[in-house]
C-alpha positions, 0 to 999 in steps of 0.5 A: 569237759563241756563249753560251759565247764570250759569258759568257765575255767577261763573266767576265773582264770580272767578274774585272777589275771586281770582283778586280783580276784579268786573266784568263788567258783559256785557263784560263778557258776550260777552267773555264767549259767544265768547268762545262758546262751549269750556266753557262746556267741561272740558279740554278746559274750563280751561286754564294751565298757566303752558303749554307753548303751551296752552299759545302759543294757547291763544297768536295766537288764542285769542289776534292776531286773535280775538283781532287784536293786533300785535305779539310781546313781550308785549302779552307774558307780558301780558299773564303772568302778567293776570296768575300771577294775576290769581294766579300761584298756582290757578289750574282753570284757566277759559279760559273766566276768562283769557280771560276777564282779556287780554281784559281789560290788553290790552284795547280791550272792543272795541272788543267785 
């Protein structure tokens, strides 16, 4: 099993265990592929839901640019209500995890 077969096990494990969430695991697949390289360090491999910046960086890079959606208050709503689902207590939170659960919060498999 490679690293990348590997975390993603892991993420689905997180996504059962920490939001109730069975994960479609061909969609997490591509999520945790279009992550690339940031999943295997461990900075950007989490994301702070604490940061306002890191979530800035979430709201531009990942749902404007990748996912196509428009800038406006509903991202910020969503980005919180996937951390709180997430659990603000919950340290690591993996950034494909938070990724998989925008995606599916704003509908937006079609992406991938």
């Amino acid at each position: 099993m490679s690293k990348r077969d590997e975390l993603i096990v892991k993420y689905a494990a997180d996504l059962k265990e920490k939001c109730g969430v069975n994960a479609n695991m061909d969609l997490l697949t591509k999520v945790t592929i279009g992550c690339g390289p940031s999943i295997y360090n461990a900075d950007s491999a989490t994301v702070s839901g604490s940061d306002q910046s890191e979530l800035d960086t979430v709201k531009n890079n990942f749902l404007i640019k990748k996912l196509g959606l428009k800038d406006d208050a509903a991202l910020d709503n969503g980005i919180q209500s996937v951390m709180d689902a997430y659990g603000q207590s919950n340290r690591n939170k993996y950034r494909a995890v938070v990724y998989y659960l925008l995606t599916k919060h704003f509908k937006k498999e079609s992406a991938y």
